[in-house]
N, CA, C and O of each residue as an XYZ file, in Angstrom:
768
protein
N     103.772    194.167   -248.286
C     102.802    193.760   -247.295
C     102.314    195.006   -246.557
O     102.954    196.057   -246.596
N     101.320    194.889   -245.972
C     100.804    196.107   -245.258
C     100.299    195.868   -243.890
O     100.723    194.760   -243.559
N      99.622    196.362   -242.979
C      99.692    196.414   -241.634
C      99.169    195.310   -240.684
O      99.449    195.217   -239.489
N      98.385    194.505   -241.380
C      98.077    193.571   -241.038
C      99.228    192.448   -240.950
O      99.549    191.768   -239.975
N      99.805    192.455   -242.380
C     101.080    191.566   -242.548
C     102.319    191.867   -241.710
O     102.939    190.911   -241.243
N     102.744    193.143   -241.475
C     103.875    193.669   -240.670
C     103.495    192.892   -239.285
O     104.264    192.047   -238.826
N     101.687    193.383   -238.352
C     101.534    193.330   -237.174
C     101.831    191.204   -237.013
O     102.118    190.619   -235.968
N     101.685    190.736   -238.013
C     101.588    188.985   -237.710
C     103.195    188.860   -237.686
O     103.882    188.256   -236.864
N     103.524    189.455   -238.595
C     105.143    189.197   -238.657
C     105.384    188.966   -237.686
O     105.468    187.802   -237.296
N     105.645    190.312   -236.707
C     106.076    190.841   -235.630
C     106.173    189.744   -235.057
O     107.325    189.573   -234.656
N     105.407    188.802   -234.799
C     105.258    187.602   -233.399
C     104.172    188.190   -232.418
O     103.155    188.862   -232.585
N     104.896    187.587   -231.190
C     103.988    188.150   -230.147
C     104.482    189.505   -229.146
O     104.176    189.949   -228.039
N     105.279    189.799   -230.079
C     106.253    191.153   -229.077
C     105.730    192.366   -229.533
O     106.074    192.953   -230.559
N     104.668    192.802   -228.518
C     104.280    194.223   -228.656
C     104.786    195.229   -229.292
O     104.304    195.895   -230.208
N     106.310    195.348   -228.480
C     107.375    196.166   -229.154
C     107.625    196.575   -230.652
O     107.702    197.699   -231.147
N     107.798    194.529   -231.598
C     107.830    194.375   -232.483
C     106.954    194.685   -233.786
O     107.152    194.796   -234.996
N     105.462    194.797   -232.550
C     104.276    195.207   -233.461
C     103.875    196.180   -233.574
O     102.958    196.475   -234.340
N     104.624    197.130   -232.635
C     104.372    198.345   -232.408
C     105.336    199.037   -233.577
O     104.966    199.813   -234.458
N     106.791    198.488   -233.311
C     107.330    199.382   -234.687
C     107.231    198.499   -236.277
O     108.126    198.545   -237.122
N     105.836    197.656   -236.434
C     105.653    196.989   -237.678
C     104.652    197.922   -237.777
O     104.424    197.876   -238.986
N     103.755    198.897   -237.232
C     102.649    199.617   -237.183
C     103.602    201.236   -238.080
O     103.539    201.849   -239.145
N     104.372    201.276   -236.823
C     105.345    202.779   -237.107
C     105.988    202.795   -238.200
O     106.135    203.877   -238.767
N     106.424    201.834   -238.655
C     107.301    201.177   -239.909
C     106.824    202.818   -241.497
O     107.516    203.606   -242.143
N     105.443    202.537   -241.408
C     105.065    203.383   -242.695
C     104.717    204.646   -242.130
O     103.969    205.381   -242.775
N     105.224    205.063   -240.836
C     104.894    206.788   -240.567
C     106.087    207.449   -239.864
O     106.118    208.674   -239.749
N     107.348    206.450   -239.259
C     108.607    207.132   -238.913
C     109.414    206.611   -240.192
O     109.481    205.514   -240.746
N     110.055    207.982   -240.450
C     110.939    208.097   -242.097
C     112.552    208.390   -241.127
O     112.895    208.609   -239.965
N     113.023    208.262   -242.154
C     114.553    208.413   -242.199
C     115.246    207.971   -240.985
O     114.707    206.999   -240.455
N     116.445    208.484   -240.318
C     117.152    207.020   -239.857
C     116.933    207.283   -238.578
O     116.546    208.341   -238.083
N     117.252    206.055   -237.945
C     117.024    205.803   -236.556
C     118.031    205.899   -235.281
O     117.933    205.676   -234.074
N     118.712    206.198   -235.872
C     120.212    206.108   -234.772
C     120.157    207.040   -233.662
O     120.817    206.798   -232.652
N     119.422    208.102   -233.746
C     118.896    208.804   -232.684
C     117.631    209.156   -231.758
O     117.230    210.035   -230.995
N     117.288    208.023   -232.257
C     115.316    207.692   -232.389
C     115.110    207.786   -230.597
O     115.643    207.001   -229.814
N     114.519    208.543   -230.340
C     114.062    208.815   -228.706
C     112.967    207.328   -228.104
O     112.615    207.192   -226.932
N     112.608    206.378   -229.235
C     111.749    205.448   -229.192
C     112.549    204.089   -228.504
O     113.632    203.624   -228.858
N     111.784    203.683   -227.567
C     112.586    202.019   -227.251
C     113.269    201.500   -228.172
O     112.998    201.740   -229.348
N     114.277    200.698   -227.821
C     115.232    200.120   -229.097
C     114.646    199.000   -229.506
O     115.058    198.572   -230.584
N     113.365    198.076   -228.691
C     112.885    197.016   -229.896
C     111.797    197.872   -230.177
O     110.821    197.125   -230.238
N     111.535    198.720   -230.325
C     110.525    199.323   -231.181
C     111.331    199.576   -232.198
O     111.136    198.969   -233.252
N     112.542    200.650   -232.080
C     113.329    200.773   -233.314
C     113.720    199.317   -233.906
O     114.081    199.180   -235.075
N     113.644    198.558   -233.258
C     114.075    196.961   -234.405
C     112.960    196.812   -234.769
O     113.018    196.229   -235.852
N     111.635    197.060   -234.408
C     110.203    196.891   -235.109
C     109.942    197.646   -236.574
O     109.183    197.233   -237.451
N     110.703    198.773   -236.617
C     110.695    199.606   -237.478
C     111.663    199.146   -238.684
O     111.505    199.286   -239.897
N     112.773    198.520   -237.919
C     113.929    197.959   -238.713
C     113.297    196.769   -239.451
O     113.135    196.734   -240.671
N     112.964    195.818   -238.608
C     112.335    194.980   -239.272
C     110.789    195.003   -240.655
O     110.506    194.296   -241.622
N     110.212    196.134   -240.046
C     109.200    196.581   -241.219
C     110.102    196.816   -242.228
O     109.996    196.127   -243.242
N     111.139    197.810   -242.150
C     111.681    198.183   -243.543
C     112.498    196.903   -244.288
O     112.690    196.950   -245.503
N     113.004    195.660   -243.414
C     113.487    194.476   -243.718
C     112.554    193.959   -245.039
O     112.726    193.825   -246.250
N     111.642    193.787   -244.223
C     110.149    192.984   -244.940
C     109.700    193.706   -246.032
O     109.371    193.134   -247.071
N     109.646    195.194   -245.865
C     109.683    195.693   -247.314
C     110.320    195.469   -248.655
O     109.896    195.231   -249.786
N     111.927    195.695   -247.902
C     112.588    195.035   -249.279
C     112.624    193.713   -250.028
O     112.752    193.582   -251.245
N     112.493    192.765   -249.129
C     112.447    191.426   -249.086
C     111.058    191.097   -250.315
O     111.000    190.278   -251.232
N     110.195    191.992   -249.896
C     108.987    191.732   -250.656
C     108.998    192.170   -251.800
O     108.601    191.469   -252.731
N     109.467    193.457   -251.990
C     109.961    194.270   -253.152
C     110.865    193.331   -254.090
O     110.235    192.934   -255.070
N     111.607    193.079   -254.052
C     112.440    192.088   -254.744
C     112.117    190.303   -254.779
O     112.562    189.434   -255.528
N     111.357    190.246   -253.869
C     111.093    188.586   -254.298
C     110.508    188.101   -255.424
O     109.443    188.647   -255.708
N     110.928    187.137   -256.236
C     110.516    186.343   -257.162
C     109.045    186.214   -257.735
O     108.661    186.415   -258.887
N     108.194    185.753   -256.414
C     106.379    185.741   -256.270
C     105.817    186.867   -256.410
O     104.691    187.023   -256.882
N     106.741    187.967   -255.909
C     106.034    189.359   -255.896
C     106.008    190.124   -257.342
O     105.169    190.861   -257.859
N     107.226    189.659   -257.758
C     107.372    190.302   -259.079
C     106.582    189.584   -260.378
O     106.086    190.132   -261.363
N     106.640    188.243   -260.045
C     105.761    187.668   -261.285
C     103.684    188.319   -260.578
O     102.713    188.286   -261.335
N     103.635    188.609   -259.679
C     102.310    188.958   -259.363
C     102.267    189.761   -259.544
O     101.052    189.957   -259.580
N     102.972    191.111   -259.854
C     102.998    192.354   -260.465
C     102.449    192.453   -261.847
O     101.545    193.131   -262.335
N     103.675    191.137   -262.561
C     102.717    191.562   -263.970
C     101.851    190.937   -264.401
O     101.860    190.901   -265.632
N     100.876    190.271   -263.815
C      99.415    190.022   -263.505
C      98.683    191.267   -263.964
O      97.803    191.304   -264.824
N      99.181    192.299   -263.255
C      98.222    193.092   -264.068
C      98.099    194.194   -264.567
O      98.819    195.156   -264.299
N      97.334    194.193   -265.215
C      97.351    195.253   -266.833
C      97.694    196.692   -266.377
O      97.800    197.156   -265.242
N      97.841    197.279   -267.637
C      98.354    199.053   -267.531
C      96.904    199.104   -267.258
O      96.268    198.169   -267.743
N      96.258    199.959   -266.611
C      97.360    201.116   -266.002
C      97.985    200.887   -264.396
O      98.708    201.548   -263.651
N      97.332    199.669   -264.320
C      97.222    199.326   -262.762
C      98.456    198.669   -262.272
O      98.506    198.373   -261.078
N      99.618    198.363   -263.172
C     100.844    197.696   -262.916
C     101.686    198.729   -262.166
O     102.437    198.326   -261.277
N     101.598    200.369   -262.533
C     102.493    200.910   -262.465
C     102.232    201.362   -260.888
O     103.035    202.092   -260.307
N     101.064    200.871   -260.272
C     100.750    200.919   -258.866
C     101.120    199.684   -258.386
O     101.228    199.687   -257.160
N     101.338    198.698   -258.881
C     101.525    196.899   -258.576
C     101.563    196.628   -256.982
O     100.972    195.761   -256.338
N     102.713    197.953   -256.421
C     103.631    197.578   -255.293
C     102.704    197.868   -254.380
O     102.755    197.105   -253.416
N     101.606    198.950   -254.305
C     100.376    199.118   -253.377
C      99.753    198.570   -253.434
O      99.360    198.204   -252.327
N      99.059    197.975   -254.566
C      97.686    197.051   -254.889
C      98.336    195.854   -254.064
O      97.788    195.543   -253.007
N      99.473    195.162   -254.484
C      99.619    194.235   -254.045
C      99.951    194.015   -252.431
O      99.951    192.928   -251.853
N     100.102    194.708   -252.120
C     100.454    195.329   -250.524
C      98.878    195.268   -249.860
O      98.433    194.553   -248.963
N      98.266    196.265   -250.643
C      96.893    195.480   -249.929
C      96.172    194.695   -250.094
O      95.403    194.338   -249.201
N      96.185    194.032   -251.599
C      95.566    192.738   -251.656
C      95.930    191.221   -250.807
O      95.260    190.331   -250.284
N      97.679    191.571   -251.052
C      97.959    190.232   -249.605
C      97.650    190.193   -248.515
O      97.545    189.152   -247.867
N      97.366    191.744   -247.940
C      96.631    191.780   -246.598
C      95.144    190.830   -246.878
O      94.903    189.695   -246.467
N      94.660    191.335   -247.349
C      93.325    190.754   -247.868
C      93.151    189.483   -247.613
O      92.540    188.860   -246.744
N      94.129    189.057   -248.993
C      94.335    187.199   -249.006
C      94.831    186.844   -247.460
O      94.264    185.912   -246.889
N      96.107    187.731   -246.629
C      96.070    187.048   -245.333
C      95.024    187.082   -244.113
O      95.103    186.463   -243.053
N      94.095    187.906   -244.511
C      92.879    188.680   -243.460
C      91.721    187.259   -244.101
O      91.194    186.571   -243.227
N      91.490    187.012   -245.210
C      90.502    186.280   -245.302
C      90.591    185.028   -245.196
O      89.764    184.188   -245.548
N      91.623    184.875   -244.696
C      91.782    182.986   -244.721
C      92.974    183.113   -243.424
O      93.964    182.473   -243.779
N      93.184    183.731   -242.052
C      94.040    184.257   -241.320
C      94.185    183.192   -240.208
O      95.095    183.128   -239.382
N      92.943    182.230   -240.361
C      93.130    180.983   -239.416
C      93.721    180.166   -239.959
O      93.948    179.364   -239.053
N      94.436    179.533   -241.419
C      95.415    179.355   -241.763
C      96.522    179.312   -241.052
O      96.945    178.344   -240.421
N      97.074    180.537   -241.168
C      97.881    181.009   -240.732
C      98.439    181.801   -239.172
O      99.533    182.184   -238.758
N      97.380    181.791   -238.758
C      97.779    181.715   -237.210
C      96.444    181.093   -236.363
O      95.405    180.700   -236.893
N      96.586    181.100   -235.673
C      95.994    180.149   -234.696
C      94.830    180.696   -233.233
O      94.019    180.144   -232.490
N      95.478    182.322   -233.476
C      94.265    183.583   -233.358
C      93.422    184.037   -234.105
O      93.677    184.492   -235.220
N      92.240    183.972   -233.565
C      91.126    184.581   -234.340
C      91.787    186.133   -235.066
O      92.524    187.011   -234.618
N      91.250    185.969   -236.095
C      91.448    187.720   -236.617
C      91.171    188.924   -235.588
O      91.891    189.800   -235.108
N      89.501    188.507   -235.429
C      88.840    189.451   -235.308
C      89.976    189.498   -233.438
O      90.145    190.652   -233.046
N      90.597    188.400   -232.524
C      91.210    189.127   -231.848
C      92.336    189.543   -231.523
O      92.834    190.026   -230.506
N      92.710    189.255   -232.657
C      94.169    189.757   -232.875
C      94.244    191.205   -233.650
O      95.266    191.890   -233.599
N      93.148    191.581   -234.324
C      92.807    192.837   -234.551
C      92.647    193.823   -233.132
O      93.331    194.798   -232.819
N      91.942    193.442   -232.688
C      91.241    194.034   -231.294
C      92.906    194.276   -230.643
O      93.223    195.377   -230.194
N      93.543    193.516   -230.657
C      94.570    193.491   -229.613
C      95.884    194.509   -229.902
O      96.678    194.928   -229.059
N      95.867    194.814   -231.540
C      96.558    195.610   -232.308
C      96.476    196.994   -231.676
O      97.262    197.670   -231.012
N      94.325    197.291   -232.456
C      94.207    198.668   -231.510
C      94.228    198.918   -230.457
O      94.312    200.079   -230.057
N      94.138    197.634   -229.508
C      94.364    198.014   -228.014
C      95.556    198.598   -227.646
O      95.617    199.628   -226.974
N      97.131    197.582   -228.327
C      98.486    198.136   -227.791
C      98.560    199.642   -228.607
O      99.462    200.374   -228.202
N      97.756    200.150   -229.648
C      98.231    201.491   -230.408
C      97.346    202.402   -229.200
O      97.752    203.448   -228.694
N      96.594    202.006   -229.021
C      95.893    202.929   -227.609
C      96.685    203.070   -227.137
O      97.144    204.210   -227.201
N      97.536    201.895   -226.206
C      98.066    202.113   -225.049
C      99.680    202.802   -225.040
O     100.259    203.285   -224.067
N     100.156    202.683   -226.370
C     101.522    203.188   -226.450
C     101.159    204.803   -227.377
O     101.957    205.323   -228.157
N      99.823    205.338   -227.043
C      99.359    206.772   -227.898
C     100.304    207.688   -227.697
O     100.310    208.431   -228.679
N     101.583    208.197   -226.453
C     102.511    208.687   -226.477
C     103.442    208.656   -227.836
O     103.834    209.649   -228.448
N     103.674    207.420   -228.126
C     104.812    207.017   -228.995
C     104.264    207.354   -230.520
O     105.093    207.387   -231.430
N     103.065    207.570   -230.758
C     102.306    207.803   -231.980
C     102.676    209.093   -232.848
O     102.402    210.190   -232.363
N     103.253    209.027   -234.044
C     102.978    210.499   -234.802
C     101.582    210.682   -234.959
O     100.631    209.900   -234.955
N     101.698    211.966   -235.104
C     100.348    212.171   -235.595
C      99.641    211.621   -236.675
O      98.415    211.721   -236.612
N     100.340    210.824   -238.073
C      99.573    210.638   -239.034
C      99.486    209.099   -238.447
O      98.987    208.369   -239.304
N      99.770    208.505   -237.432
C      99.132    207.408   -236.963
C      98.301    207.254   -235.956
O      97.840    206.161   -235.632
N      98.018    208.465   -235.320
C      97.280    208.587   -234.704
C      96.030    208.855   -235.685
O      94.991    208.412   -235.196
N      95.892    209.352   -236.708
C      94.843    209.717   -237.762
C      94.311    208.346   -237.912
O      93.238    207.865   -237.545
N      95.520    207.730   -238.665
C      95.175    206.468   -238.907
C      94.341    205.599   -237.836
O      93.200    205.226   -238.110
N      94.925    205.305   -236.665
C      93.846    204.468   -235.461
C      92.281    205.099   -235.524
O      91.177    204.739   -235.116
N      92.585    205.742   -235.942
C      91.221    206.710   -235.733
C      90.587    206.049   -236.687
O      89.608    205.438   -236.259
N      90.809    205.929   -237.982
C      90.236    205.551   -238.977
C      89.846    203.653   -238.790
O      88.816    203.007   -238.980
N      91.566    203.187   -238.230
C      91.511    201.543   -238.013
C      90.322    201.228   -237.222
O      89.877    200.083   -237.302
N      89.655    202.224   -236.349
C      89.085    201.470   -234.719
C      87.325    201.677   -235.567
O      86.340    200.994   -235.283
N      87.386    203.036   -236.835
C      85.947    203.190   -237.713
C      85.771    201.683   -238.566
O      84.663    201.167   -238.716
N      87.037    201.077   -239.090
C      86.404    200.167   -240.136
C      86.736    198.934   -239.706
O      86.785    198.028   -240.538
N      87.086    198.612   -238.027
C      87.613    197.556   -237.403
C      88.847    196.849   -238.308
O      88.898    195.622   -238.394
N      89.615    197.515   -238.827
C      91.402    197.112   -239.050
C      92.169    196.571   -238.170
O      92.359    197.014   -237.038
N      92.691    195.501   -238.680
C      93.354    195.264   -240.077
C      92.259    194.202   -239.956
O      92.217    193.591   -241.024
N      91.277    193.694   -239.012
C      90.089    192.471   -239.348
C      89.435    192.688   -240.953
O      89.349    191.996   -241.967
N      89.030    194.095   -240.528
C      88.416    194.576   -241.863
C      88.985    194.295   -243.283
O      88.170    193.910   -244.121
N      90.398    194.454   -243.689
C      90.777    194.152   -244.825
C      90.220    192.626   -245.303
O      90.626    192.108   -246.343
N      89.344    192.043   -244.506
C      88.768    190.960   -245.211
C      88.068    190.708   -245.943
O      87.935    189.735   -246.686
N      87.364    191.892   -245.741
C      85.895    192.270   -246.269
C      86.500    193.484   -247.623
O      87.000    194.563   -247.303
N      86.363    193.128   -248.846
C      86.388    193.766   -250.292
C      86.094    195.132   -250.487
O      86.694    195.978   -251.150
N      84.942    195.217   -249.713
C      84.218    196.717   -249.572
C      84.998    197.679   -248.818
O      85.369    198.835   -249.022
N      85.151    196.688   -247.720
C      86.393    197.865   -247.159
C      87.871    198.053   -247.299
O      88.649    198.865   -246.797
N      88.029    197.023   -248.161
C      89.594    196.971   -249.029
C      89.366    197.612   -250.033
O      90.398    198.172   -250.401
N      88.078    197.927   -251.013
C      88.278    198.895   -251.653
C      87.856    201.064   -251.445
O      87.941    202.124   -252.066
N      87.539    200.650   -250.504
C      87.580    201.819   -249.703
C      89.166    202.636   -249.061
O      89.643    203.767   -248.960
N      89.401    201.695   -248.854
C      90.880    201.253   -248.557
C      91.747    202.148   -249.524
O      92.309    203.217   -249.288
N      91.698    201.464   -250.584
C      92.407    202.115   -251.901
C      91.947    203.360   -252.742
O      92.584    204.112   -253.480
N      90.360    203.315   -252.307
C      90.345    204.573   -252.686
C      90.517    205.710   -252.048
O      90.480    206.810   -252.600
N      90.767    205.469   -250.537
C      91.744    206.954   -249.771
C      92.790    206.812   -249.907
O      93.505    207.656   -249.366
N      93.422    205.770   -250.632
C      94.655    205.641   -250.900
C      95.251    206.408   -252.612
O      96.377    206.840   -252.858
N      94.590    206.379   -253.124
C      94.096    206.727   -254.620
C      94.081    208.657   -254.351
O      94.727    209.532   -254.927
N      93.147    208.735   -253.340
C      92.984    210.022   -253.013
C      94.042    211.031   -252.533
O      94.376    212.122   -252.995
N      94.448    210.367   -251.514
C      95.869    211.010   -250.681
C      97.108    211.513   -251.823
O      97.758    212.553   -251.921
N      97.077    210.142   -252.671
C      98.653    210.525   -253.665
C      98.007    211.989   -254.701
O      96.850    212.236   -255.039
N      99.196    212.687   -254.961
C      99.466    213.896   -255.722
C      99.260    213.859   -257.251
O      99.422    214.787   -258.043
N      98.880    212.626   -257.494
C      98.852    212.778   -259.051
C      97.549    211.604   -259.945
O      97.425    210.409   -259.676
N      97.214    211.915   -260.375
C      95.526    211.284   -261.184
C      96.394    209.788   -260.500
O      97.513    209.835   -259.988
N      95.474    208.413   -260.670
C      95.653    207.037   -261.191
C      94.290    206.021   -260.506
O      93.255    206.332   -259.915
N      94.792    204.905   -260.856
C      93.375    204.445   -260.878
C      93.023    203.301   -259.566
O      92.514    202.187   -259.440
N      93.609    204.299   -258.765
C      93.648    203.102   -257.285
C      91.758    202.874   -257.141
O      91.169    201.803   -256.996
N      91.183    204.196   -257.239
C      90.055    203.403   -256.722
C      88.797    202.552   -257.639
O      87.617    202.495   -257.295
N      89.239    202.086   -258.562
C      88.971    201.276   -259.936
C      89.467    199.879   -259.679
O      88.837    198.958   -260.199
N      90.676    199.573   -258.829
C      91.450    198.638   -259.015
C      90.766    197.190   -258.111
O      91.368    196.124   -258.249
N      89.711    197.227   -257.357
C      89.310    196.440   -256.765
C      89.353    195.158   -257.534
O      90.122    194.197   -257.501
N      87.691    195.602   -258.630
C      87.324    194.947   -259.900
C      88.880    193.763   -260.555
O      88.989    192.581   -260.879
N      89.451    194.501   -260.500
C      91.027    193.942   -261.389
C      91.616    193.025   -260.390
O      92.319    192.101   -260.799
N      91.420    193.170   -259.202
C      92.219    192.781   -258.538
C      91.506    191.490   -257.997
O      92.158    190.617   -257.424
N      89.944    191.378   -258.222
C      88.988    190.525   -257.467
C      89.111    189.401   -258.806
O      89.332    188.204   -258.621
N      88.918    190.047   -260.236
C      89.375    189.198   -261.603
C      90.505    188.801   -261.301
O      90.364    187.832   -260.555
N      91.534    189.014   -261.468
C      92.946    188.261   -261.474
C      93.388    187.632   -260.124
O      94.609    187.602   -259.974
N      92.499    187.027   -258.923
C      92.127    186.517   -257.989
C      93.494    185.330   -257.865
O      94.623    185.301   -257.376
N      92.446    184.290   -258.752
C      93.327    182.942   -259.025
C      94.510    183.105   -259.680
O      95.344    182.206   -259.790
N      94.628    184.224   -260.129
C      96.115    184.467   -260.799
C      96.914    184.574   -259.474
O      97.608    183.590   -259.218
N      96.932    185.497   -258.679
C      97.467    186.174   -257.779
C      97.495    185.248   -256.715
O      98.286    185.599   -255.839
N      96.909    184.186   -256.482
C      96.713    183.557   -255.214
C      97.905    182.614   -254.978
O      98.533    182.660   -253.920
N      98.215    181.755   -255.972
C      99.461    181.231   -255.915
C     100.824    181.877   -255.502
O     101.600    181.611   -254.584
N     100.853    183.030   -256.721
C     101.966    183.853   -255.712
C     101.934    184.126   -254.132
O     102.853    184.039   -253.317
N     101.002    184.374   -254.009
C     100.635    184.887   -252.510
C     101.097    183.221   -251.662
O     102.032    183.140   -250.865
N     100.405    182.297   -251.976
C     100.416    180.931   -251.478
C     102.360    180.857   -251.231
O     103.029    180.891   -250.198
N     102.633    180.783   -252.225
C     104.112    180.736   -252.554
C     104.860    181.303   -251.709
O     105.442    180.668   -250.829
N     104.978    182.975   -251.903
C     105.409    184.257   -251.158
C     105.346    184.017   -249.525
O     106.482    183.791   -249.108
N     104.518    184.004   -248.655
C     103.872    183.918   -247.644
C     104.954    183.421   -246.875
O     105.793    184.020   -246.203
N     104.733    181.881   -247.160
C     106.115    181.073   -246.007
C     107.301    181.225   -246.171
O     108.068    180.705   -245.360
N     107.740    181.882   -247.120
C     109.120    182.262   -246.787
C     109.177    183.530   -246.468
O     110.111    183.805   -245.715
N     108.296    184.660   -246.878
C     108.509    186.008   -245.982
C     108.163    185.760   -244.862
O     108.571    186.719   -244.207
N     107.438    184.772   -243.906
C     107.433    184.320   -242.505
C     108.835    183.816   -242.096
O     109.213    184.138   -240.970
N     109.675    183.049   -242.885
C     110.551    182.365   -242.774
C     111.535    183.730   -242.458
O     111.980    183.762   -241.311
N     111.844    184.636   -243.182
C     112.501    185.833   -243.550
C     112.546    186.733   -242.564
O     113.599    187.290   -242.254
N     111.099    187.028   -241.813
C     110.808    187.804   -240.407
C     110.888    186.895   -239.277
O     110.563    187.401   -238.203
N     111.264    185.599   -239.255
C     111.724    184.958   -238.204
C     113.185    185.132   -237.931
O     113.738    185.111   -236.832
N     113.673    185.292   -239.012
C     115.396    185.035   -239.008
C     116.125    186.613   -238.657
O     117.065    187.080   -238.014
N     114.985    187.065   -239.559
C     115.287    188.652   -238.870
C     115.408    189.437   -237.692
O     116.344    190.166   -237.362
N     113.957    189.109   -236.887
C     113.627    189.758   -235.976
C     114.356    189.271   -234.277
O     114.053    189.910   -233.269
């Protein structure tokens, strides 16, 4: 899941959403972390939800959905395509508008800008240009998405190709996602 999915997890605890944000830019361990301690459980809990997703059942049969060369990326594509599927249908699933529960994301990353590394501070910068995580709703900017994502990594592959594949194997993928969803909610409730 990716930042959109971490920030809903979270609930309504700033804290929680704050280290579901930090989750993919503070590395290694926390036991001495100068950061609030439910921020460090925010962080804990992102890396929870990672594994959880990594190994679940839905995730893995949605992996091999799809073709070489794009499988051997599966775990990103699919990371941002569920954002996607949860960004485009998000009244579903919660009961806040996107667009202000987005707003409210970049507001608390404003307001906690102390607590920010720098490569998330890059990032807001970029979230507040393409209105994120609202934006992952919109295709164009999910595949924009992947192709600075495509760009950043160290070695050739075909992230920014993968839209196309990913917009085809749609109805494949949606069930898993359908499936997946309420129990990784179920999973970050019990957790957090």
């Amino acid at each position: 899941m990716n930042h959109l999915a971490h920030a809903w997890l979270a609930g309504n605890d700033d804290d929680l959403r704050l280290g579901g944000m930090l989750g993919d830019f503070v590395h290694g361990r926390l036991e001495h972390s100068e950061l609030p301690p439910r921020v460090v459980k925010g962080i804990r809990l992102h890396r929870a939800i990672d594994t959880f997703t990594d190994a679940h059942p839905e995730v893995l049969a949605a992996k091999a959905v799809l073709p070489p060369p794009y499988r051997r990326y599966a775990g990103i594509l699919l990371d941002m395509w569920f954002d996607h599927c949860l960004a485009r249908d998000f009244s579903r699933w919660s009961s806040q508008p996107l667009g202000e529960f987005s707003d409210e994301l970049r507001a608390l990353l404003r307001r906690q800008d102390d607590l920010l590394p720098p490569s998330l501070h890059r990032f807001r910068h970029y979230m507040e240009l393409h209105d994120l995580p609202a934006g992952y709703a919109d295709p164009a900017i999910l595949g924009q998405a992947l192709d600075g994502i495509g760009q950043r990594l160290h070695h050739a592959n075909p992230l920014s190709s993968a839209l196309p594949v990913l917009q085809e194997n749609d109805a494949l993928l949606q069930p898993h996602f359908e499936a997946f969803l309420p129990q990784l909610r179920t999973f970050a409730d019990s957790a957090s």
